[in-house]
C-alpha positions in Angstrom: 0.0 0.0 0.0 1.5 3.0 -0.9 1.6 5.6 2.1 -0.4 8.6 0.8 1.0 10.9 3.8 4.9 10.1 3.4 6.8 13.2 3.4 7.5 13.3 -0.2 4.4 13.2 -1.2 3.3 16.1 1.6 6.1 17.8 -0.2 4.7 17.3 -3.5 1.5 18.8 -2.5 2.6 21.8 -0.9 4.6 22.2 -3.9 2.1 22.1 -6.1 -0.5 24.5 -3.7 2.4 26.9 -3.3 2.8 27.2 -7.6 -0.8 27.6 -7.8 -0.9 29.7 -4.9 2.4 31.7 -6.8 -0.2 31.8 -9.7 -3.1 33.4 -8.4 -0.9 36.2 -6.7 0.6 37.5 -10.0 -2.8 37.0 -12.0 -4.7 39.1 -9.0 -1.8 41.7 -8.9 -1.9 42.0 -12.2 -5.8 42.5 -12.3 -5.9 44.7 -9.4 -3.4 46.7 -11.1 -5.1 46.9 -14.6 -7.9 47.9 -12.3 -6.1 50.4 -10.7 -5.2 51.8 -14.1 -8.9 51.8 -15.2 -10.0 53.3 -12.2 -7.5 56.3 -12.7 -8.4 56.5 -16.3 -12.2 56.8 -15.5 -11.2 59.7 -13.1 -9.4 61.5 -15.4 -12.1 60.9 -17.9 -14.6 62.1 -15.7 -12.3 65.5 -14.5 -12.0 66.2 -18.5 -15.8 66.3 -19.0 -16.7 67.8 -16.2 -13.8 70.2 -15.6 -12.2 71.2 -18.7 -15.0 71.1 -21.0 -16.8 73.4 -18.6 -14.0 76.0 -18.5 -13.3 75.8 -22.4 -17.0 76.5 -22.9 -16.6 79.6 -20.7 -13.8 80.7 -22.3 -15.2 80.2 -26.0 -18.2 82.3 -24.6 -16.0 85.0 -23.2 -14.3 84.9 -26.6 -17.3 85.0 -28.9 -18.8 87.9 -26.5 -16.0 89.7 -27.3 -15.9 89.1 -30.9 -18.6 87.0 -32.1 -16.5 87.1 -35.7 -13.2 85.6 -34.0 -11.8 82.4 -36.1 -10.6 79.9 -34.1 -7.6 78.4 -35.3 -5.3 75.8 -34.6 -1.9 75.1 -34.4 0.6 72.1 -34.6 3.1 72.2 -31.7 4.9 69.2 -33.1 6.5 71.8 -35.1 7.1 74.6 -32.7 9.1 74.6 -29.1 8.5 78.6 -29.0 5.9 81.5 -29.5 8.8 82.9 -31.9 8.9 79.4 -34.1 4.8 79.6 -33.9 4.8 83.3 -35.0 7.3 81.8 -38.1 5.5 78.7 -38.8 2.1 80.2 -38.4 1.8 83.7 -39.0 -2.0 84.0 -40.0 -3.2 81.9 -36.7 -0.4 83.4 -34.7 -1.9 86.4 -35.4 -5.7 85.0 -34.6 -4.9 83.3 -31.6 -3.0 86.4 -30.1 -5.1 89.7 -31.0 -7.8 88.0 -28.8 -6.2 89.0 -25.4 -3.5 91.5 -26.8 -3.3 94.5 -28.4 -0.1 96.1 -29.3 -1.4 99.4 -29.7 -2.1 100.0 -26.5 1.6 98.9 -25.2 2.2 102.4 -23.8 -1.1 102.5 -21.9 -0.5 99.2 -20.4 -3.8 98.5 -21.3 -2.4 95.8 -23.8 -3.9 92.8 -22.1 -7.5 91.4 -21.6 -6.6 89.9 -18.2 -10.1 88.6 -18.3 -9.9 86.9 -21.5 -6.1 85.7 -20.6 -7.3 85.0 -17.0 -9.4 82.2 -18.7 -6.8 81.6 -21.2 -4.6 80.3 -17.6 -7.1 78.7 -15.8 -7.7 76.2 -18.8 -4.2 75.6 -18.9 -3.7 75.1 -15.4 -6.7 72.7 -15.6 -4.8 71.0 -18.9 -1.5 70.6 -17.3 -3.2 69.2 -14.1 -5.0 66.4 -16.0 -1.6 66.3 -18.2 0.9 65.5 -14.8 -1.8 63.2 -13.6 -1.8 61.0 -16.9 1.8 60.9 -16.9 2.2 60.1 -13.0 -0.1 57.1 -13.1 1.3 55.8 -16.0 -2.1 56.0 -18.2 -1.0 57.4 -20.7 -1.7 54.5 -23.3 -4.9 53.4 -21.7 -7.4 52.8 -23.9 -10.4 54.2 -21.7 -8.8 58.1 -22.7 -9.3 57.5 -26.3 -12.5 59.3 -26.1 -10.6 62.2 -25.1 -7.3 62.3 -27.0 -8.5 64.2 -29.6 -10.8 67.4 -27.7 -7.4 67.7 -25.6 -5.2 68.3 -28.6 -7.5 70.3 -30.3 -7.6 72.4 -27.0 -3.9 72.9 -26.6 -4.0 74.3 -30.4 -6.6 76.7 -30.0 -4.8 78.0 -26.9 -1.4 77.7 -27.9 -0.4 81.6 -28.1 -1.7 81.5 -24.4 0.6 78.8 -23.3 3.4 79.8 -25.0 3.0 83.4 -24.1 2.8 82.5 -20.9 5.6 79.8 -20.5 8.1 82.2 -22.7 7.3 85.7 -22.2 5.2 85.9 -19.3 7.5 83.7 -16.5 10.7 83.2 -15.4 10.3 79.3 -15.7 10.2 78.1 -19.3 9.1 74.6 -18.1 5.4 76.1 -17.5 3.0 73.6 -19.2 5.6 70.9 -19.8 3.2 68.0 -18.5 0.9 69.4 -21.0 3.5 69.6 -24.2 4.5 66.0 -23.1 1.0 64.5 -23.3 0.6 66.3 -26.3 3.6 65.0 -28.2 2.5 61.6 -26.9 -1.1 61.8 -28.1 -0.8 64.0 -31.1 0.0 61.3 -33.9 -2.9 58.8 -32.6 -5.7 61.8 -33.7 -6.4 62.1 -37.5 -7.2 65.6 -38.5 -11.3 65.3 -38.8 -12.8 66.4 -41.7 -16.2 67.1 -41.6 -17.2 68.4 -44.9 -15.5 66.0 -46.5 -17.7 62.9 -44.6 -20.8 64.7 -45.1 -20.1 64.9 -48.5 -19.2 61.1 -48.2 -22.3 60.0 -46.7 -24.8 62.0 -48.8 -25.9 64.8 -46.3 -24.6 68.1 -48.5 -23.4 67.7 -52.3 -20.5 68.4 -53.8 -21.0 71.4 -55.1 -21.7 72.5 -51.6 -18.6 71.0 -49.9 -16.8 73.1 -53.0 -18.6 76.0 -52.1 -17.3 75.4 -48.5 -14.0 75.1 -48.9 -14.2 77.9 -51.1 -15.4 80.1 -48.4 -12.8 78.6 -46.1 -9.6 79.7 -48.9 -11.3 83.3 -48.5 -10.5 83.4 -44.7 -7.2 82.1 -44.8 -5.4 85.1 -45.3 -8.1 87.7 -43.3 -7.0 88.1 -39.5 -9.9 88.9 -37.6 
């Protein structure tokens, strides 16, 4: 008869229980810490909707209340590191982006600055680079449950980015201002294709082509006109 409790076959069985129990250990520390991500994720979702969109709303308001014919424009940081390589690279939305809280005019008067325009220009940032160090820290930056906001982030660092680089260059001492948010830019930029809307309406039958032509048409007019 063989003797079931002998010490090598005790052994054998605590072997085996301490693998499996090895096993489970990694598999749950590797769940809890994919749930860990998500969970961070979903918070950072959640402070993008209900914090950043907010503020960008107020400040497209405050914008449009000033001049309800402004153009917003965007601008690709992947090709500038300063407000002087933007003012090269993009003259016509450098220009845009900048007469809406200065005006050079009134340099003397020191009266060249909206400070409430630029005030909400700051606060958006400071909201942006908040959400940008957070991403970073917890090491979300590739999860997949911030897809849904890859692309309203970039397109709010180019619509601001004569703010943030008037800020971090000529407004401080400390050029790394915003350097969490021109990270997570950089990181994010390449996964968002440039949307064009007229082009899938056109696609899919809701407007015809002579009005997407008529359109774009409209759109070449504008190019050149600073507003």
């Amino acid at each position: 008869m063989i003797n079931l409790f002998s010490l090598d076959n005790i052994q054998k069985v605590f072997s085996i229980i301490g693998s499996l129990s090895l096993g489970v250990a990694v598999i749950t520390y590797f769940y809890n810490k994919n749930q860990d991500e998500t969970t961070a994720a979903l918070d950072q979702v959640n402070f993008f909707r209900e914090k950043i969109i907010l503020e960008n709303d107020k400040l497209i308001r405050a914008i449009k209340t000033k001049n309800d014919k402004y153009i917003f424009s965007q601008i690709d940081l992947n090709k500038c590191n300063t407000v002087a390589d933007i003012r090269k690279e993009f003259s016509v939305n450098y220009g845009r982006q900048l007469s809406i809280f200065y005006e050079a005019s009134k340099v003397e008067s020191e009266a060249f600055i909206d400070i409430d325009i630029l005030d909400k220009h700051i606060f958006l940032l400071n909201m942006l680079e908040e959400f940008s160090l957070k991403v970073i820290h917890f090491k979300i930056v590739q999860s997949p449950v911030l897809c849904p906001v890859h692309a309203a982030f970039i397109n709010a660092i180019e619509q601001n980015a004569v703010a943030l680089f008037y800020m971090r260059d000529i407004n401080s001492y400390d050029h790394r201002y915003y350097s969490n948010i021109l990270s997570l830019y950089k990181l994010w930029k390449n996964k968002v294709g440039k949307l064009n809307i007229v082009k899938n309406l056109e696609k899919y039958g809701f407007i015809t082509k002579e009005q997407a032509e008529n359109i774009y048409n409209k759109k070449r007019q504008n190019i050149n006109k600073i507003v």
